[in-house]
N, C-alpha and C positions, 0 to 999 in steps of 0.2 A: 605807703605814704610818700608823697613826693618831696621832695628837698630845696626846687628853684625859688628862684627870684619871678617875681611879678612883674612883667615886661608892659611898661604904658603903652597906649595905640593911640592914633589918633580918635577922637571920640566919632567922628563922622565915617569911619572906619570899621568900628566897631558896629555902630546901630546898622551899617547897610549890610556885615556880613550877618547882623542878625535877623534882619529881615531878609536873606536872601533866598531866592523860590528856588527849587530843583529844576534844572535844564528842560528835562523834558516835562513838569509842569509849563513852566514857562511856554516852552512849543505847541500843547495842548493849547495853552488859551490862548497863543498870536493865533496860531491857525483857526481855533473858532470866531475871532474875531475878524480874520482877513476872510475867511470860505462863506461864514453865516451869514453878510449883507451881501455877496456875490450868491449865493445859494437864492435869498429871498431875493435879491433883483430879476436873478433868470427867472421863477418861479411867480414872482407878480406878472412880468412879462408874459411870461407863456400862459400865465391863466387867462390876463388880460386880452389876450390875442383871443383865444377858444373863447373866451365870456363873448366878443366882439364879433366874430365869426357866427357863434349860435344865434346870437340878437339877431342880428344881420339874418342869418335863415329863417329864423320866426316871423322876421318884419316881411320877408321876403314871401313867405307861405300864408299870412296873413293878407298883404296887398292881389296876392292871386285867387285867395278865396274872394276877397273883395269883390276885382275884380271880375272872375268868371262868373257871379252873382249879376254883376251892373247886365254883363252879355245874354245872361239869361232871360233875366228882366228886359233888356233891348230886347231879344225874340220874339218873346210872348207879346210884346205893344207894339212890333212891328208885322207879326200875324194878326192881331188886332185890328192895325190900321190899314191893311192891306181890305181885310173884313168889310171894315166902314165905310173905306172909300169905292168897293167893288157896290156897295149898298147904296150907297150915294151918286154913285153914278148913274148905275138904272134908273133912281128916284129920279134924277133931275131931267133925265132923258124924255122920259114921261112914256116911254115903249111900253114897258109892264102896264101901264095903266090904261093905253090904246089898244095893245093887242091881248089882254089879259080881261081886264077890268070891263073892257067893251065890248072887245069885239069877241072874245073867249073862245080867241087862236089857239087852240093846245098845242097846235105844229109848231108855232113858234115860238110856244113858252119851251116845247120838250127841245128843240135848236137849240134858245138862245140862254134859257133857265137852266136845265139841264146839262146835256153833251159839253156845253160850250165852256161853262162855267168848272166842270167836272176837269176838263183834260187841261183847259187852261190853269185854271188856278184851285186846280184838287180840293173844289167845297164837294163837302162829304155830303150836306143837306141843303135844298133851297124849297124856299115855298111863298105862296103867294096868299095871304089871309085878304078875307075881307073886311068892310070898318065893324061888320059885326062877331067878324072871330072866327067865322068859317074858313075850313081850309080850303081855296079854290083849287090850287093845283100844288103838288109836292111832287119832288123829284131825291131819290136817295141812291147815292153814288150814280147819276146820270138817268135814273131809272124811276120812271112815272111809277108813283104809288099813290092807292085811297089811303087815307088816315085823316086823323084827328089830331092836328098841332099842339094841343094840351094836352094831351093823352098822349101821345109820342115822347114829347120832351121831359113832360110833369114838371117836379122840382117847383122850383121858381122862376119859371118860364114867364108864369100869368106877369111877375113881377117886373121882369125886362119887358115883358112887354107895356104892362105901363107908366115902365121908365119911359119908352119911344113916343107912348103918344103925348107924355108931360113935353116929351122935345119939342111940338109944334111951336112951343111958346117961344124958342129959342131960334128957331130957323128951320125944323126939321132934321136936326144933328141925331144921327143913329145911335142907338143904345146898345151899348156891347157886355161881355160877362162872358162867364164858364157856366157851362151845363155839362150834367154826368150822364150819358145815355150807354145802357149796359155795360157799366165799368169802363166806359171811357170816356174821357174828360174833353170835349168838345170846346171849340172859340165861336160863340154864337156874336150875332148883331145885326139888331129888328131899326127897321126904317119907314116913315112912314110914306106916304105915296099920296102926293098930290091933287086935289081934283082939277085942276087948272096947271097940266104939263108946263115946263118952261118956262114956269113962275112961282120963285121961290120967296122971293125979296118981298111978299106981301105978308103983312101976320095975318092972322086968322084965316089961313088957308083951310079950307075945309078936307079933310085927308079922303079920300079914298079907298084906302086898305093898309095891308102891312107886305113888308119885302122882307125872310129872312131868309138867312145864312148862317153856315155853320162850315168849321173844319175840325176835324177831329184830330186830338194830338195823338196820334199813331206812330208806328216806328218810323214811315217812310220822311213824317213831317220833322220829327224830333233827329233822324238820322241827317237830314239834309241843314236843318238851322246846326245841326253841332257842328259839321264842317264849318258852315260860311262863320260860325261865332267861337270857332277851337273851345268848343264845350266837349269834351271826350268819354264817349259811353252814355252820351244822354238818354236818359229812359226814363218812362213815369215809371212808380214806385206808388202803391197803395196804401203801404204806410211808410214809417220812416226810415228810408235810405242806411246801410251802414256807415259805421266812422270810416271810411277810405272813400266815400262820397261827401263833396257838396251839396246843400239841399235848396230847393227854394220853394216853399209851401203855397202851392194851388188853393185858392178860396176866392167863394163867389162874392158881390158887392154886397151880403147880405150878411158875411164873414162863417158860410158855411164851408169847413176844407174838406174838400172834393181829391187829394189826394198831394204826393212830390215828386216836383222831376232830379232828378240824380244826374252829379254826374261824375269823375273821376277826379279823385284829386292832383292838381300838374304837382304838387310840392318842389316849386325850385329851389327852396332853399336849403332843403333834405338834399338835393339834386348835387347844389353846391358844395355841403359838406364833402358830399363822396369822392367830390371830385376836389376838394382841395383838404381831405383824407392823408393824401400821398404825402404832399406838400407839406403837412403838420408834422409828419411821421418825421420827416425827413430834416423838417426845422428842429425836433428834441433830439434825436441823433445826432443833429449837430450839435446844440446846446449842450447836451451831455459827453459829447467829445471835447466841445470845448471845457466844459467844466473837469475833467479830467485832467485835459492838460494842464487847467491853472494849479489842481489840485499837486501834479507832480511836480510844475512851476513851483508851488506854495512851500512845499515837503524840501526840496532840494535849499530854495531860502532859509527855512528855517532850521534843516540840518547846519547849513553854512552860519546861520545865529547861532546855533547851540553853539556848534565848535568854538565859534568865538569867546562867548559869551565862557566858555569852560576854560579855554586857553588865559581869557582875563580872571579869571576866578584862580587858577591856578600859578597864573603870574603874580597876582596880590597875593595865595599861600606862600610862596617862594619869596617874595619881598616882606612880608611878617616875616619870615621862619631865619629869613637875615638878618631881619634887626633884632630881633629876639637873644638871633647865635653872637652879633657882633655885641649886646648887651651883654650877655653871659661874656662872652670872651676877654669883652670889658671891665668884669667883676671877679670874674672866679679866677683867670688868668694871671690881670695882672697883679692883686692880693699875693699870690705865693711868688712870682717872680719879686715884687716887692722885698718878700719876707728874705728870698736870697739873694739878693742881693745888698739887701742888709745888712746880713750874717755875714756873706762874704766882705764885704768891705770892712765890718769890725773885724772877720779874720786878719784880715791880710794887715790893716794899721796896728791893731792891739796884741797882734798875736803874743810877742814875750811879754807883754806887762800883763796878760788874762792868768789867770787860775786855768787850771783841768778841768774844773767842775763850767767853771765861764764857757771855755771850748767847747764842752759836751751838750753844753744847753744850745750854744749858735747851730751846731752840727746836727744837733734834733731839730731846731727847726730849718735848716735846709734838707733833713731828709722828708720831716712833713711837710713841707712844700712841694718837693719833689712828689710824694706819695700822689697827694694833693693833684697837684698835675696830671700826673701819669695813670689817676681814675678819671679823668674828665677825658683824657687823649683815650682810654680804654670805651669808656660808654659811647664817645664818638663813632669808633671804629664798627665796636658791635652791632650801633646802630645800619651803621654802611651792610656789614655783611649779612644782616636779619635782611635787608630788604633788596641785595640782591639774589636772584632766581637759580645764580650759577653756584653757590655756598653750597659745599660739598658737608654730607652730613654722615659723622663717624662713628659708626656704634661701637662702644665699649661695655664691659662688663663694670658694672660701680652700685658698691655695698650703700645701702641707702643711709644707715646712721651713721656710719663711717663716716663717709664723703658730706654728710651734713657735720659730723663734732670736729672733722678737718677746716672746712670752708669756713665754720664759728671761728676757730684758734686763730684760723688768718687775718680772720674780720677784727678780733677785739686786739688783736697784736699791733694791725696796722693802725687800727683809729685806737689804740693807748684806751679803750674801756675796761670797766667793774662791772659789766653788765653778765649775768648767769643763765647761762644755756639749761631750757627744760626740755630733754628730746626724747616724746612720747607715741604711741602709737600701735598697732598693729602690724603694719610693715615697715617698719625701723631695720626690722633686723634682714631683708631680704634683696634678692639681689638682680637689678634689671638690666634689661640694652638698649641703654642709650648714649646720644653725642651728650660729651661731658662736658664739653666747653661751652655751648646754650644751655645746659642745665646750671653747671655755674654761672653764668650769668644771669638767670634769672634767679636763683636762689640768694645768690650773693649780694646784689640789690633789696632783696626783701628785709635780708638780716642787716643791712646796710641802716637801714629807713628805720628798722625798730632798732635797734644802737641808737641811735642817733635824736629819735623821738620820744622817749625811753629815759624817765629819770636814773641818774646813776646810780650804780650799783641793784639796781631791781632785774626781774627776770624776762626773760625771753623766752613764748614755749614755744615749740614749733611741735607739730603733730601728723607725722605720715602715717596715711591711713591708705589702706585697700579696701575699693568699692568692689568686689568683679573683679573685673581685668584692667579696672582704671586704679592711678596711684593721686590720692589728695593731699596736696602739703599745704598746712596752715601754721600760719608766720603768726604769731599776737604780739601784741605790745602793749604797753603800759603808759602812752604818749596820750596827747590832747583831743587826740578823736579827728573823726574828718568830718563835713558837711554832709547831708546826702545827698544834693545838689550840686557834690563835687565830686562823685562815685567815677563817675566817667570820664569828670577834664582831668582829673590827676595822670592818666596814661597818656595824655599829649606832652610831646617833647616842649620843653622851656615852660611849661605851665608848674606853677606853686599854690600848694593851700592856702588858703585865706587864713589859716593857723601857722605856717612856716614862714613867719618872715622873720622871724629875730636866730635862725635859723640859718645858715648859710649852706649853700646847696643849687647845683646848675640847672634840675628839674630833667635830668636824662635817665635818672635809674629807673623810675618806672616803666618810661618809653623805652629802656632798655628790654627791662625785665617781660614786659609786654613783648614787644617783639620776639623774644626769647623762646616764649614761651610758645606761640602762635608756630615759628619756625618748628618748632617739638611735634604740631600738628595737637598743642593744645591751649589755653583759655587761661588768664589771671583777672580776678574780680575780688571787690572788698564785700566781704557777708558780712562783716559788722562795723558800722561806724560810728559813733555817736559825735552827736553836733560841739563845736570846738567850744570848751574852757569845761567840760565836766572833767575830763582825765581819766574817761572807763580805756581808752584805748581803740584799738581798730586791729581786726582780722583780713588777712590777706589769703585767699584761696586760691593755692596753683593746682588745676585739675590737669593731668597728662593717663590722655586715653588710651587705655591697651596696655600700659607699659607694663601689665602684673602682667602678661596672658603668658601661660605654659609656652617655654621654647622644646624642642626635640633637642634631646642631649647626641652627638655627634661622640661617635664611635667608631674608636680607628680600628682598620681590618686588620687582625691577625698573619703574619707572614705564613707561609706551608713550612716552612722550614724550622716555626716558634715552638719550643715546646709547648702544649697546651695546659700545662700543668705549672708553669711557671708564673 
């Protein structure tokens, strides 16, 4: 149990060192609050960027399908219109219908229907009907054939055609569509043919026959529109094209589909990824270097906080631990110099008019003053040498009840007690190696505290016991008890019980004794204390580990010269 005085603090002082966080707590949460919004700002950023860049290639591979769709579509309506007006043209010429229709030229239907129409502008079919549907003359890839025009074509042929003759009401506008002939999807367009050449502008023209034409979407046609339209790999497809083509579905005006043309997908913006691939790679490698550095930037700051941050924590211990000693030094000090100078000055005035018995009382208390001192200058010291690292440590041989019923006589002699030594145990009577000057001093402290705490005249048991190879001293008393909430502050230097104030006492034997003990390379702790004003007492337990273990008894060698029988 400790002895001091109860040193006031500032109160603002107290609540901060009671709130204060461990160092490297404290660096754990600065650095997750300085790293985590730099961590999520890189981390928004660079997703933001990838989120931006992906859209960006979607929209981009989206606008090209678009696109190469719009080029498609322009193809097929510009082979279309190529159709109509190759159709249109004859019609209005009125030749087809002079040297066909009349005169029933074949020479110059097979020139000019034929050959001409074939090499020029690659129609795969022309033929020449009459207004009753006969086929007058056909030519297939250049080459006169007999057939039957609705028998050749079938489908819905009948149907285009009369689409073409409803056009007379319209001006004679050719009727165009897709027809499927042996798996191949054809651009047909039927025209009607005037009976009065050269005169279109009149309605109710009476027709003459029919003009048609056809081209077939074959490879040569479909190879040649992809270049001029950067359609790539154009090809019909019979059914639907795979996912790595564009499609654009073939159907007749009747919405029968007759098949798809394909074609390769450009994907620019897959294209762009790859190619600003590199670039990304290269922007987190930097990111991540840069975050590195901040992180080592971060670490080395907040090392240089710690230090501080411990250096100020340790400068506030050190400014406590002065006012505390300049408090004590204030109380415990000046009380005994008081007291002699007291005495000395009643010496020296009073001296022949005192009594013997007057002298001896002044002279007791200048030597208990003196004593008084000379334990407060003692716990000072010990304290110094427990915590220095260079304290040389002396083993000696020391009888354990011995040096315990010695260290008592000295204790109740110097502090003038009636208090009665109980010294019990197992190893009381045995004898170990240790430094004896830290063992007194931790022992001497303990027996100090219960003296002192310790109704006069009552007993003291103390109890060394052998665990093993460890030695256990328990100090008991008969005093007021401690807190159990003050188990631990009682080994702090200038700290006092909340039971020891009417008590006087500097509050360093514990911290002595503690120290003492530790330097031994063992442990002082209270195993029993009961809460202050019952008066069951408090146990103090000094554990020193090892100190029973068997030493090898050391045996001096015989000379040659000894007798051995001596």
């Amino acid at each position: 149990m400790s002895a001091t005085e109860t040193v006031k603090a500032d109160p603002g002082e107290v609540e901060r060192a009671g709130q204060e966080v461990p160092a490297e707590s404290t660096r754990t949460s600065t650095r997750g609050g300085l790293v985590l919004p730099v961590i999520l700002i890189i981390s928004i950023s660079l997703l933001t960027t990838c989120g931006l860049v992906w859209t960006s290639a979607q929209l981009l591979n989206k606008n090209a399908q678009a696109t190469t769709r719009r080029a498609a579509n322009s193809m097929i309506g510009a082979e279309l219109a190529v159709l109509s007006n190759l159709v249109g043209t004859y019609a209005r010429s009125g030749a087809v219908v002079q040297n066909v229709l009349v005169q029933q030229d074949t020479a110059w239907a097979a020139e000019n229907l034929g050959r001409f129409l074939t090499e020029s502008y690659e129609i795969s079919a022309s033929l020449v009907l009459a207004p009753d549907g006969r086929t007058l003359v056909a030519f297939l890839d250049g080459r006169e054939v007999a057939l039957d025009a609705f028998s050749y074509f079938g489908g819905t042929f009948d149907i285009v055609v009369e689409r073409a003759r409803n056009s007379t009401k319209d001006g004679l506008q050719p009727a165009v569509d897709f027809l499927k002939i042996d798996g191949t999807v054809h651009l047909v367009s039927i025209g009607m043919l005037p009976s009065e050449p050269f005169d279109l502008s009149r309605s109710g023209v009476e027709p003459q026959g029919m003009l048609v034409l056809t081209r077939a979407l074959d490879r040569e046609l479909l190879a040649e529109a992809g270049a001029a339209f950067s359609l790539e790999s154009l090809s019909f497809f019979e059914e639907t094209p795979p996912d790595s083509f564009y499609t654009l579905r073939l159907s007749s005006r009747e919405g029968e589909v007759l098949g798809y043309l394909g074609w390769r997908n450009a994907w620019p913006g897959d294209e762009i990824l790859w190619r600003l691939s590199p670039s990304l790679a290269l922007a987190l490698m930097a990111m991540t270097y840069v975050l590195y550095i901040f992180f080592r930037s971060t670490d080395l700051v907040l090392e240089r906080q710690a230090y501080l941050v411990s250096s100020l924590r340790r400068e506030r211990e050190l400014r406590d631990l002065k006012t505390r000693f300049v408090s004590m030094v204030s109380h415990e000090l000046r009380t005994p110099l008081s007291t002699i100078r007291s005495a000395a000055d009643l010496l020296d005035r009073y001296d022949e008019r005192m009594t013997s018995e007057e002298r001896k009382r002044e002279l007791g208390a200048i030597r208990t003053a003196v004593i008084r001192l000379t334990k407060v200058i003692e716990d000072v010291l010990a304290i110094g040498r427990s915590d220095s690292a260079a304290a040389e440590m002396k083993s000696t041989k020391v009888h354990l009840g011995r040096f315990c019923r010695d260290l008592w006589q000295e204790t109740v002699e110097a502090m003038a007690a009636q208090h009665r030594l109980v010294l019990r145990g197992s190893a009381a009577e045995k004898y170990v190696h240790t430094d004896e000057t830290f063992l007194r001093a931790a022992l001497s402290n303990l027996l100090q505290n219960a003296i002192k705490y310790s109704p006069e005249g009552r007993e003291v048991v103390v109890d060394i016991i052998g665990e093993r190879a460890d030695c256990v001293i328990r100090v008991t008393d008969l005093g007021p008890g401690i807190p159990s909430d003050e188990h631990e502050l009682i080994f702090e230097a200038f700290h006092r019980g909340s039971g020891a104030s009417s008590i006087s006492g500097t509050g360093l034997g514990l911290a002595v004794a503690k120290a003492a003990a530790e330097k031994l390379g063992g442990r002082i702790s209270v195993v029993v204390g009961t809460e202050t004003g019952t008066g069951t007492g408090t146990t103090f337990e000094l554990v020193l580990p090892g100190l029973l273990k068997a030493r090898p008894i050391k045996r001096k060698r015989k000379s040659h010269d000894q007798d051995p029988h001596s």
